[in-house]
C-alpha positions as CSV (number, residue, x, y, z in Angstrom):
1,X,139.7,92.5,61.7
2,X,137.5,95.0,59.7
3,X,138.5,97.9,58.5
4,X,136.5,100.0,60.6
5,X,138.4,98.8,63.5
6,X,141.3,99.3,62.1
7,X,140.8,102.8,61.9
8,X,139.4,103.2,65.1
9,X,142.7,101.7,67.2
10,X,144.6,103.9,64.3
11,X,143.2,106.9,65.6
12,X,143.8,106.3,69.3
13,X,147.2,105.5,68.6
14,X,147.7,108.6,66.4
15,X,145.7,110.5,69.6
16,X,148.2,108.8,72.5
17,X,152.1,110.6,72.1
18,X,153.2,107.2,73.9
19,X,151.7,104.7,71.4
20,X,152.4,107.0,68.5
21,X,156.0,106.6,69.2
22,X,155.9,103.2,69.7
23,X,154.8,102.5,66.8
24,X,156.7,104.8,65.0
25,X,159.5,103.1,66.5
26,X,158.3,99.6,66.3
27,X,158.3,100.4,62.0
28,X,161.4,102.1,62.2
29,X,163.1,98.7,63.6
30,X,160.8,96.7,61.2
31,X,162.3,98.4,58.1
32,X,165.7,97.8,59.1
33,X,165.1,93.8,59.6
34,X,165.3,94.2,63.4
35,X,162.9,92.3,66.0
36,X,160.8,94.6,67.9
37,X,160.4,91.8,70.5
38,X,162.9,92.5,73.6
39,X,163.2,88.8,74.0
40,X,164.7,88.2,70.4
41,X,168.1,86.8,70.2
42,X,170.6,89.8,69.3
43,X,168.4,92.9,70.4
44,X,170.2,94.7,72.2
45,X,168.5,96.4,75.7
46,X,167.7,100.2,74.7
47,X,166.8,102.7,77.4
48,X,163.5,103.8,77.3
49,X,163.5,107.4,75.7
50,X,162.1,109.8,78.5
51,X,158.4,111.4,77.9
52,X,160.3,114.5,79.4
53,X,161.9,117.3,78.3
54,X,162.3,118.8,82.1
55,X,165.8,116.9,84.3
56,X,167.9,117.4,86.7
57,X,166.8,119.9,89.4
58,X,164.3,121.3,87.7
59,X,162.6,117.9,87.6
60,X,163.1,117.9,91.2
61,X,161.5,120.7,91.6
62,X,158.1,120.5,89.6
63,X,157.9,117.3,91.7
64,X,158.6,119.0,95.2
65,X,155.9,121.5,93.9
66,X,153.4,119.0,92.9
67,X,153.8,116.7,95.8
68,X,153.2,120.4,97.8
69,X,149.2,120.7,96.1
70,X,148.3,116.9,97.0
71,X,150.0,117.8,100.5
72,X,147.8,120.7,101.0
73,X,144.6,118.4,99.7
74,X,144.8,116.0,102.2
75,X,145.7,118.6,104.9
76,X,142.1,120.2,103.9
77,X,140.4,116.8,104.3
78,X,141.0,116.6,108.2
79,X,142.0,119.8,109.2
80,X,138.9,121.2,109.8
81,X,138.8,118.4,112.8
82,X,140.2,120.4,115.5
83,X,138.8,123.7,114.5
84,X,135.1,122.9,114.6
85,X,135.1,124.1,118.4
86,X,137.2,127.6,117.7
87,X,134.6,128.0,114.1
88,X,131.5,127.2,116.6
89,X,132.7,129.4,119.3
90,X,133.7,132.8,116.6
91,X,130.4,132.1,114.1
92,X,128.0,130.9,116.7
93,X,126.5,128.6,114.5
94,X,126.2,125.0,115.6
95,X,123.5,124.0,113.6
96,X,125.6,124.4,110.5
97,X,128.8,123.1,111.7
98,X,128.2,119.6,110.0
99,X,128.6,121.8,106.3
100,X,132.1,122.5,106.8
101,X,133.0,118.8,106.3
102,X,130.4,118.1,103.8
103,X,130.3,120.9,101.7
104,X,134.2,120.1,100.8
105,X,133.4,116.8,100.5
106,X,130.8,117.9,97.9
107,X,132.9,119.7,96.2
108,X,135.4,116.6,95.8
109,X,133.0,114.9,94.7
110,X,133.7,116.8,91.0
111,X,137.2,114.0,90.8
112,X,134.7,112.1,88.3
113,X,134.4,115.5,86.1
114,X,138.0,116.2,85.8
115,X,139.5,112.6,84.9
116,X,137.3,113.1,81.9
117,X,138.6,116.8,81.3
118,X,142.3,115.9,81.7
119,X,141.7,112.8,78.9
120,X,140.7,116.1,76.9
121,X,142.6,119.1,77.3
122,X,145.9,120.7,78.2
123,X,147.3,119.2,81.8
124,X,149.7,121.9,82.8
125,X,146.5,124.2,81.9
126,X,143.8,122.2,84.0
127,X,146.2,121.6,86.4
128,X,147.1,125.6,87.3
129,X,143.0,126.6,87.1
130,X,142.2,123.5,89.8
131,X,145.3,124.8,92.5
132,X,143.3,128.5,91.5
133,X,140.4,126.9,92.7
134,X,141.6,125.7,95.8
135,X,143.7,128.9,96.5
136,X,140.8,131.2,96.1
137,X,138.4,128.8,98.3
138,X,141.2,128.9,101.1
139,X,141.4,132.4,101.2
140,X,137.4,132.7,101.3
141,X,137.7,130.2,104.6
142,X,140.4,132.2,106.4
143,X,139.0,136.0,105.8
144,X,135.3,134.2,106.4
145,X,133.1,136.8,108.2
146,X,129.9,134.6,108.6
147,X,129.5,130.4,108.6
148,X,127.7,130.7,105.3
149,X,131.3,132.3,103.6
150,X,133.5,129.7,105.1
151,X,130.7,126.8,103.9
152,X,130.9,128.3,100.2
153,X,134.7,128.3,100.7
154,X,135.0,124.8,101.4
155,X,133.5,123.6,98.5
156,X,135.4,125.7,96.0
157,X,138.8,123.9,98.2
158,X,137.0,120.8,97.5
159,X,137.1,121.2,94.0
160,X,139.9,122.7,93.4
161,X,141.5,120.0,95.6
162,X,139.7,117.2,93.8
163,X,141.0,118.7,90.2
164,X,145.1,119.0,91.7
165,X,144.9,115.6,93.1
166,X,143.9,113.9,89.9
167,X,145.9,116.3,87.5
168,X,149.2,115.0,89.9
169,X,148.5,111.5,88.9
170,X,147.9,111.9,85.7
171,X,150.8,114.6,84.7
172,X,153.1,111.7,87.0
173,X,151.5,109.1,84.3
174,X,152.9,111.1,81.4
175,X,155.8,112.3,82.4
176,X,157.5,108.8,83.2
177,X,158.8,105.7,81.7
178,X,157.1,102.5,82.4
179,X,159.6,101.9,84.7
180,X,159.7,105.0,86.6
181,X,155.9,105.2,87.0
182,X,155.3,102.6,89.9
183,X,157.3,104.2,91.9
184,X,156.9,108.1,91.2
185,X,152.7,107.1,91.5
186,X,153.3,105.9,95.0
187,X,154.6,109.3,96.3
188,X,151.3,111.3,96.2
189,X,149.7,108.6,98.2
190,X,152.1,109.3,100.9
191,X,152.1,112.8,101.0
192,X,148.2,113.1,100.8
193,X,147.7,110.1,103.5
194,X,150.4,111.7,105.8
195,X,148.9,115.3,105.5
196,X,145.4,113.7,106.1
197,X,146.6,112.4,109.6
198,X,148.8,115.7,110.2
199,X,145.6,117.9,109.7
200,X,144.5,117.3,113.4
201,X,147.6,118.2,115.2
202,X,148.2,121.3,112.8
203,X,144.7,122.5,112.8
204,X,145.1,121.7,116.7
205,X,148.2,123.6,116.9
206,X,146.8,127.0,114.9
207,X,143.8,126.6,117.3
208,X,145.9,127.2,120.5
209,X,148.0,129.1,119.1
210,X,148.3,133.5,118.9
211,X,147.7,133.6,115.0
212,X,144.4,131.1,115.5
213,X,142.2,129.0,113.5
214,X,142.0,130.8,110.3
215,X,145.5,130.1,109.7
216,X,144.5,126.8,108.9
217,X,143.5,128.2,105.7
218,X,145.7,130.6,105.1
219,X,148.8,128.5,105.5
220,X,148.2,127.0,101.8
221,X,148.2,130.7,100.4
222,X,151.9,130.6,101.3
223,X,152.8,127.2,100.1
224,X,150.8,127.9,97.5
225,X,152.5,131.0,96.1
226,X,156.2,129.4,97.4
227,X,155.8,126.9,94.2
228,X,153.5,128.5,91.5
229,X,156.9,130.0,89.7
230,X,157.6,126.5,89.4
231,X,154.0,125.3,87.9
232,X,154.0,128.3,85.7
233,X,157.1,127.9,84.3
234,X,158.7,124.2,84.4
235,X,155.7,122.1,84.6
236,X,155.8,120.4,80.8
237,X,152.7,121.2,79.2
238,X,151.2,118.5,77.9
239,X,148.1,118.5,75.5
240,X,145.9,115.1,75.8
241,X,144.3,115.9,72.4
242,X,146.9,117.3,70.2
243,X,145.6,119.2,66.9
244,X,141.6,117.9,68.3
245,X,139.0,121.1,68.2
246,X,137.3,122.5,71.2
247,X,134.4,121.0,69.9
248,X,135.3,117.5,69.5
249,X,137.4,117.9,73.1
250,X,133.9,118.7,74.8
251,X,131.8,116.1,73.4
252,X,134.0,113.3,75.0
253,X,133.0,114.5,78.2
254,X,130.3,112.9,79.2
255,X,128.5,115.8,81.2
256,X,125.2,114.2,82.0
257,X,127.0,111.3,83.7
258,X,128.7,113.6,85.7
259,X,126.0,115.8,86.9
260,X,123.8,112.4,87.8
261,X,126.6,111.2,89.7
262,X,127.7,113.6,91.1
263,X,123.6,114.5,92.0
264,X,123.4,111.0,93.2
265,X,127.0,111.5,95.2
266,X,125.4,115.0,97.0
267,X,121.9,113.7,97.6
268,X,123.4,110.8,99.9
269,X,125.5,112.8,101.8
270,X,123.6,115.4,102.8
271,X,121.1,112.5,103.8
272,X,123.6,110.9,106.2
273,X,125.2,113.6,107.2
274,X,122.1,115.4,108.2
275,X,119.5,112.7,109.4
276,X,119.4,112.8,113.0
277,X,121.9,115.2,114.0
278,X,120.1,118.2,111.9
279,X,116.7,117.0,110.9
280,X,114.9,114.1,112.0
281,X,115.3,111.0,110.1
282,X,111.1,110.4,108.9
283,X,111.6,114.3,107.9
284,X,110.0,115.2,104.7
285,X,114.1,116.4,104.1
286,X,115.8,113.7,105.0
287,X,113.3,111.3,102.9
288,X,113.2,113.2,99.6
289,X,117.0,113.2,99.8
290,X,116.8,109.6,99.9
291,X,114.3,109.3,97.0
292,X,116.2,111.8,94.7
293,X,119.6,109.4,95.6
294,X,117.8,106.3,94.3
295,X,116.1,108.0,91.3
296,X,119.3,109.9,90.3
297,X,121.2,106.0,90.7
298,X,118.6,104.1,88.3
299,X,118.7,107.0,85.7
300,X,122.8,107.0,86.0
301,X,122.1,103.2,85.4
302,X,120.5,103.3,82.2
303,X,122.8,106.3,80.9
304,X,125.7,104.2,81.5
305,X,124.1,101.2,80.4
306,X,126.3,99.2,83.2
307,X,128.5,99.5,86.8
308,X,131.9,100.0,86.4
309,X,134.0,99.5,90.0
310,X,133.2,100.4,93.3
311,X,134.6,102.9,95.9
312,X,137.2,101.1,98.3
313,X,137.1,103.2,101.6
314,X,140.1,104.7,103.3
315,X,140.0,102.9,106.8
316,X,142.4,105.3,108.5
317,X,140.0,108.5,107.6
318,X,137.3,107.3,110.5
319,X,140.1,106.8,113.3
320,X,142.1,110.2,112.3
321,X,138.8,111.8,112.9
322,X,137.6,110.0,116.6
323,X,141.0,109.4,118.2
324,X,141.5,113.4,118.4
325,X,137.6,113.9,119.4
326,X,138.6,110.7,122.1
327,X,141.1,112.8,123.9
328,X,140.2,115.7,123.6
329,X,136.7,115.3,125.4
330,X,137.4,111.9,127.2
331,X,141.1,113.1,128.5
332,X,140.9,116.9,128.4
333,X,143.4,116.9,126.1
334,X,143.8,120.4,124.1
335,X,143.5,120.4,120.4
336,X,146.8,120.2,119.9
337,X,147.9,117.6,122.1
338,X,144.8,115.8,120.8
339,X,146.4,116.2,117.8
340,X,150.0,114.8,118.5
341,X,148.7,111.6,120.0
342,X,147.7,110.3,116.4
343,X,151.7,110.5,115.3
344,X,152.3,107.0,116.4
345,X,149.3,106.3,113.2
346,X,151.0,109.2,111.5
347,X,154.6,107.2,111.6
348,X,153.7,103.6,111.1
349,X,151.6,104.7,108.3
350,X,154.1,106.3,106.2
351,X,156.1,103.6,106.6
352,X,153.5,100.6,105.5
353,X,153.0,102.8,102.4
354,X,157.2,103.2,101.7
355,X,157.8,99.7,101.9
356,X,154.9,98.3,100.0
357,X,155.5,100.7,97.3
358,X,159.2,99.9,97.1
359,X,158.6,96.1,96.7
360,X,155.7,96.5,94.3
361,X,157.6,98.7,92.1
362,X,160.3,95.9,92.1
363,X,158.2,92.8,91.8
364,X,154.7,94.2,90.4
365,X,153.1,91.4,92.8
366,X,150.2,93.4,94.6
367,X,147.8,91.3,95.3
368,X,148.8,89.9,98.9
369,X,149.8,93.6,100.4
370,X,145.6,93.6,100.1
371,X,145.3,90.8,102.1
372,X,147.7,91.6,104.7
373,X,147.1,94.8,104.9
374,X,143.1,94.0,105.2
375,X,143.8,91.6,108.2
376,X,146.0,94.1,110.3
377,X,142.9,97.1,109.5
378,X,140.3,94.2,110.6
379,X,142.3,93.3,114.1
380,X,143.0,96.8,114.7
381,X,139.7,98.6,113.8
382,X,138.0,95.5,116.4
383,X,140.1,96.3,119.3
384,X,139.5,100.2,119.0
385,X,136.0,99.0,119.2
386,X,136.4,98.1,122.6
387,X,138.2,101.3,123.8
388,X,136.3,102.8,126.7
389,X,137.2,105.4,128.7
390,X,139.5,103.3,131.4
391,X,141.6,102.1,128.1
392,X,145.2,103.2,128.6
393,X,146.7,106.0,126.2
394,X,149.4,102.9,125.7
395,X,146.4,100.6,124.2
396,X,145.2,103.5,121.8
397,X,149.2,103.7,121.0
398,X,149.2,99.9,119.8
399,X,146.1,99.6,118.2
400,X,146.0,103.0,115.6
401,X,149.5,101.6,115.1
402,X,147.9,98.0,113.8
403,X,145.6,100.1,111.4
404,X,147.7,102.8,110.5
405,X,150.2,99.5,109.3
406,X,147.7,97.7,107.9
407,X,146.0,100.7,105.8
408,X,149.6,101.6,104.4
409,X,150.2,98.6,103.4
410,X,147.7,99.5,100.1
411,X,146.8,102.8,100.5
412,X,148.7,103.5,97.3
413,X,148.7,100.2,95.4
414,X,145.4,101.0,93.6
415,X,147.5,103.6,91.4
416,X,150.5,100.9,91.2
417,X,147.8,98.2,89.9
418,X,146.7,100.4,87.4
419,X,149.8,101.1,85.8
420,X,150.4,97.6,85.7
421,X,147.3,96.6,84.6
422,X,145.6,98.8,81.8
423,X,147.3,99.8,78.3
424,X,149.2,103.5,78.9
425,X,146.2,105.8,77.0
426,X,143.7,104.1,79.7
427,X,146.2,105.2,82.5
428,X,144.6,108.4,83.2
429,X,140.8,106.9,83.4
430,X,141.5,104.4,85.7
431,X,144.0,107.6,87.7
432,X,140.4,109.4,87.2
433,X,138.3,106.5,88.8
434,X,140.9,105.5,91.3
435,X,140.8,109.1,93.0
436,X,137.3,109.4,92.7
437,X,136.6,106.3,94.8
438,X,139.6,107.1,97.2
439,X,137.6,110.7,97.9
440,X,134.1,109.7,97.6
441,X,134.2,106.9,99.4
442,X,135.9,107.9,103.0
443,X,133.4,110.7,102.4
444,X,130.2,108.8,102.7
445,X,131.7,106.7,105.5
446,X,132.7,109.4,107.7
447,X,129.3,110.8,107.6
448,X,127.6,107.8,108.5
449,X,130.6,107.6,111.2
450,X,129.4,111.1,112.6
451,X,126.0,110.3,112.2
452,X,125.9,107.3,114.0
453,X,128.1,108.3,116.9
454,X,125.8,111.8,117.2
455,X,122.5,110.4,117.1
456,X,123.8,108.0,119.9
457,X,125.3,110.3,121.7
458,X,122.7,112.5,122.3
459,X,120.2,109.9,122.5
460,X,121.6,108.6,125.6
461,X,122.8,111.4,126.5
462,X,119.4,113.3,126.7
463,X,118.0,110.4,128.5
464,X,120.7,110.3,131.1
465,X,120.5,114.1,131.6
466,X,116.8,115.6,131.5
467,X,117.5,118.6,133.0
468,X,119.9,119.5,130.0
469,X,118.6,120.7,126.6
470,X,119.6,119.1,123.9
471,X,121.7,122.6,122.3
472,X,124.0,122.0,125.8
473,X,124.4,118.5,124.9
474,X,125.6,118.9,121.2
475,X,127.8,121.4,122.9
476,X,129.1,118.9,124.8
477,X,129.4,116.0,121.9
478,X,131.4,119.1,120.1
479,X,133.6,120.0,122.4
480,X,132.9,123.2,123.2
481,X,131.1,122.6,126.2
482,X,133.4,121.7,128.6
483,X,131.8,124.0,131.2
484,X,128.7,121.9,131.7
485,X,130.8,118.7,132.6
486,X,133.0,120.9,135.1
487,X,129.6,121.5,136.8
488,X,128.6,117.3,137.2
489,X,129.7,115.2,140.0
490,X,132.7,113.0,139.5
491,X,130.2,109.9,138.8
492,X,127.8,112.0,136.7
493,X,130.8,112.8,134.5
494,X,131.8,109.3,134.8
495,X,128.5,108.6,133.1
496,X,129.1,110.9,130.4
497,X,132.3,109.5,129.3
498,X,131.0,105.9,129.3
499,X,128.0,107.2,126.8
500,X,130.4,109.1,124.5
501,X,133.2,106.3,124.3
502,X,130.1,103.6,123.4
503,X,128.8,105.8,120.4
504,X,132.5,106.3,119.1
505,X,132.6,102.5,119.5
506,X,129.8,102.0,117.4
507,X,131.4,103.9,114.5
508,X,134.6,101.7,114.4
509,X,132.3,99.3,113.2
510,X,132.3,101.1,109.3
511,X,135.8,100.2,109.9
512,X,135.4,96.9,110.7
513,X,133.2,95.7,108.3
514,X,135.9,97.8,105.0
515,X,138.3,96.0,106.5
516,X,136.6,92.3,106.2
517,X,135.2,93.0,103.0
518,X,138.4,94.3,101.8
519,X,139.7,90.6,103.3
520,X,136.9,88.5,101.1
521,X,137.8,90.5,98.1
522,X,141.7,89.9,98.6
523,X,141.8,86.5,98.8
524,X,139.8,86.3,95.6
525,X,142.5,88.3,93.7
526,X,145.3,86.5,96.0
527,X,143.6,83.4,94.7
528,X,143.4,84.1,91.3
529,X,146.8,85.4,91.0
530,X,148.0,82.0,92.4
531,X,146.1,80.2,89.6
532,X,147.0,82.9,86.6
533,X,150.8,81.9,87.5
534,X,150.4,78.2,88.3
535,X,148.4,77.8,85.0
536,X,150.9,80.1,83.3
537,X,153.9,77.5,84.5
538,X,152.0,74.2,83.4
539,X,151.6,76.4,79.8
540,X,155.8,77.2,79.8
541,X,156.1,73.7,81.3
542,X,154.0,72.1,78.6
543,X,155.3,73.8,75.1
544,X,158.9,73.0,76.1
């Protein structure tokens, strides 16, 4: 090896805490004539020494407080699902109502920006400005006076979100052993996932409730200011870069890849989410969007110089958001009853993602909770495909239960494969990408979701009712304009339903074809597993 290289993986290690200690430790045992080898007859079975310097209940704490920030991200992700018709109804402002989803969805787009910055700079630090962030863009949503307010509130909540989420993972990273970090990485996943399908039913229940909607936002203000003694004083501050200048901490952030990503990341979604339902698709808008998307992608292609992975969709993000919009306007369900029918998802979700993570952490096989899981989201997603509005609250039970199953079953095992996978410096990179994929991604495919199931919607719609204008129809597609169907015949209405329940058909089918692509690509890597270990037996089998 040259000597140039040499220095290079000397530096890293001197960089990295974890591999300067093993090292350290690794001479240490070399001096004294001991093997370093935990295999090597006579060496005895040493504890791992902990990366910690916080125990006890004080541990339990900055991890109650913690889990509490990824909590209130995922909450923000779906909450806003019930409280489009209250916003619409207060603001007035239907033509903007598509920007409260997107413009937090923008704004957790920035994920890609801070796994570079928390590779860089002090995580306690980073971590306390991002749940800032998100505090101050709650409070701008709850005290909003106009739509435009609330829209700019969003997306600081998106990026504040987007920096707690990934400064969780990565401060969970450092601050545990090897063998601790399976299982503490699987936690967030659950808390996030089960706050994502919660947000319906509490948005819903702050809807109906005396206080209202804007205590949807104003609920993580409390929470928030309940645990920031605790990130303020017992998180362990930890610095990536110890001893490295500002300087030399800023040029390893690679800012033009970010801004063309994240360029290429806002161009598409305001594309889909717009086309049709705000401007028409062969706009002069809709197009250049388009064109900017593809530019920005071959110019982030020759920056890079190459691809590196691909976002994996969350398949329960599409279903959390129609099953709610299904009651409520196919069942005249309120928005918090609309809310509470999803708990049968909520249930069997967190408890796929508790037992995969609790046999991955013991085993460290992975690889076939993909493939299961992928067949129960394919089944499940087809036969909520065929949900109409005749199909009995019982059938909606059982099949949100065979996707909620099947997407616990590796929601979380992304992180889990990391840690099993890449050396501990690359841990929070791959953290970085991970979370990145698992917020951009459900992004874009929600918003083709909507899209699809508006422009349907009132498509048909229109054409089905003349004498309507197409303002009273998205009035009725939102929710908020119960009134008009009060005024149809029982077989006009009738009519309705049957249009509306087709177009939310239509948008199962994103969900569909995640979960059979996610099914191709698991039973590669179940395949290849099974051929890494048979190989690695006729190896054993062959030197002995």
């Amino acid at each position: 090896m040259s000597s140039e290289t040499n220095s290079d993986i000397s530096k890293r290690v001197v960089e990295d805490p974890v591999l300067a200690k093993s090292t350290a430790d690794e001479e240490a045992a070399l001096e004294k004539g001991q093997e370093t080898t935990p295999d090597a007859p006579g060496a005895e079975a040493t504890e791992p020494a902990s990366p910690r310097d916080v125990h006890g209940l004080s541990w339990v704490l900055v991890i109650i407080s913690i889990l509490g920030s990824t909590f209130l991200f995922g909450l923000d992700n779906t909450i806003a699902a019930d409280v489009q018709p209250a916003i619409i109804e207060r603001f007035n402002s239907i033509n903007k109502i598509s920007w409260v989803s997107v413009a937090f969805m923008m704004g957790a787009g920035s994920t890609n920006l801070f796994c570079h910055m928390y590779s860089q700079f002090n995580l306690k630090y980073l971590y306390i400005i991002s749940i800032a962030l998100f505090q101050i863009g709650s409070a701008l949503c709850g005290a909003a006076p106009n739509m435009d307010v609330l829209i700019v509130g969003r997306a600081i909540c998106g990026i504040g979100g987007a920096g707690s989420y990934v400064g969780v993972m990565t401060l969970l990273s450092v601050l545990t052993t090897d063998q601790e970090r399976p299982a503490y990485l699987s936690i967030p996943s659950i808390t996030w996932g089960t706050a994502m399908v919660l947000g319906p039913i509490i948005g819903g229940a702050f809807t109906v409730s005396k206080v209202g909607w804007r205590w949807a936002f104003y609920i993580n203000l409390l929470i928030g200011a309940a645990c920031a003694p605790v990130y303020l004083t017992l998180v362990p501050s930890k610095d990536a870069r110890p001893g490295a200048t500002m300087k030399d901490r800023t040029k390893k952030i690679d800012i033009i890849g970010f801004i063309l990503l994240s360029g290429i990341f806002v161009s598409l979604l305001m594309a889909i989410s717009f086309g049709g339902a705000v401007y028409p698709w062969n706009s002069s808008r809709i197009i250049a969007l388009f064109v900017v998307a593809g530019v920005l992608a071959i110019i982030y292609w020759l920056q890079q110089g190459f691809t590196f992975g691909t976002p994996k969709a969350n398949p329960t993000y599409i279903p959390v958001y129609f099953l709610p919009l299904y009651f409520q306007l196919i069942r005249g369900d309120s928005a918090l009853m609309a809310g509470v029918r999803l708990l049968p998802l909520v249930c069997f979700l967190i408890a796929a993602i508790l037992f995969a993570g609790q046999v991955v952490s013991r085993t460290g096989h992975w690889q076939a909770w993909f493939f299961g899981g992928s067949v129960l989201v394919l089944i499940g997603s087809a036969l909520l495909y065929t949900v109409d509005e005749h199909t009995s609250n019982a059938k909606i039970y059982g099949y949100s239960i065979i996707v909620g199953t099947g997407a616990g079953s590796f929601l979380q095992l992304p992180f889990a494969a990391a840690s099993f996978s890449v050396a501990p410096n690359w841990i929070p990179v791959a953290i970085g990408l991970i979370s990145f994929a698992q917020l951009a991604a459900p992004s874009v495919t929600l918003s083709i979701a909507n899209t699809v199931f508006v422009n349907k919607a009132t498509l048909h719609l229109m054409a089905y009712l003349p004498e309507y204008s197409e303002d009273q129809i998205t009035r009725m597609i939102s929710g908020v304009g119960s009134q008009y169907l009060d005024q149809m015949s029982t077989g006009q209405r009738e009519g309705v339903f049957s249009i509306i329940t087709h177009a939310m058909g239509k948008s199962y089918t994103l969900v569909i074809t995640c979960g059979a692509t996610s099914l191709i690509l698991s039973t590669i890597l179940v395949g290849l597993n099974f051929a890494n270990r048979k190989k690695s037996k006729t190896a054993e089998s062959d030197s002995t």
